[in-house]
N, C-alpha and C positions, 0 to 999 in steps of 0.2 A: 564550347559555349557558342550560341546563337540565339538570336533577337529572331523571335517569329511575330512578334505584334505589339502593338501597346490598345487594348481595352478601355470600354467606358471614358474613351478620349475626349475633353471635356476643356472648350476655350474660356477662358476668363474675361470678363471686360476691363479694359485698361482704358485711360483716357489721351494714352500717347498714340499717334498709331502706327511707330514705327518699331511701337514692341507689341508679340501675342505673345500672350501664358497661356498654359496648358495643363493641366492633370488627367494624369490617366492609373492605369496597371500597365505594370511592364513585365509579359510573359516572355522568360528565359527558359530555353532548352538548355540543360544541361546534359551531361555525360550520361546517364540514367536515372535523372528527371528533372519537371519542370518546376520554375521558381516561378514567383510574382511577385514585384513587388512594386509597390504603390510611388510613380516620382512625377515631382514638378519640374517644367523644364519653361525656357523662354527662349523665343526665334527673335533676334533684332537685327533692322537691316541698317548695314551705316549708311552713313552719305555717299560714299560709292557704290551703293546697290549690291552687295555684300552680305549675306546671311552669316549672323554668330548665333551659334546655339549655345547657353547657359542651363546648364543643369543646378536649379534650388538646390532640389529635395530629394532624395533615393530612399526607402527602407534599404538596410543593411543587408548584403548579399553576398554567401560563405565564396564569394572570388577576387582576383584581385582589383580592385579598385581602377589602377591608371587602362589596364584593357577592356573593363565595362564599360569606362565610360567613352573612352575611343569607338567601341562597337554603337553606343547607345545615339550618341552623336552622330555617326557616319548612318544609323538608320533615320533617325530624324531625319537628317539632309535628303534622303531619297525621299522618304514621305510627305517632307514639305513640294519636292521637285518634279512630286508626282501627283499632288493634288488630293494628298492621304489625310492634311490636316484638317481639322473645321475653318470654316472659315466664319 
C-alpha cells in the first residue's frame, strides 16, 4: 500500500487560524490496484508550533485501518512541510 496523492485538494475557511480543513480524494496504490477515497482531515498547530494532523472523515477502505491512517498522516506531514497544501 502507498499514498501517491490526495486530488481536488480543497481548504475550508475556518475562523480560528490555528486550524485548516481540508477535503480532498485520496488516491491509494494498492497491490494490483488503485483506490480513492474521499477524506476530510485538519492541520492544527499548538502553542508550541507543533503540527497535529486530525483525520474527520475517510470513505471506507478494503485495508487495515490503524496503518492507513499512519501512512495518510505521515503524507500530510510532508505535504504540509513542503508547501503541497493550499494555502
Amino acid at each position: 500500500m502507498k499514498i501517491t496523492a490526495i486530488k481536488d485538494l480543497v481548504r475550508k475557511d475556518v475562523p480560528i487560524y490555528y486550524r485548516r480543513l481540508f477535503s480532498g480524494t485520496l488516491v491509494i496504490e494498492m497491490v494490483n490496484s488503485t483506490v480513492e477515497s474521499r477524506i476530510d482531515f485538519t492541520v492544527e498547530t499548538s502553542p508550541m508550533g507543533q503540527n497535529e494532523i486530525i483525520i474527520n472523515s475517510m470513505e471506507q477502505v478494503d485495508y487495515p485501518l490503524l496503518p492507513l491512517n499512519k501512512e495518510v498522516k505521515k503524507f500530510i506531514s510532508l505535504l504540509d512541510e513542503t508547501g503541497g497544501l493550499p494555502g
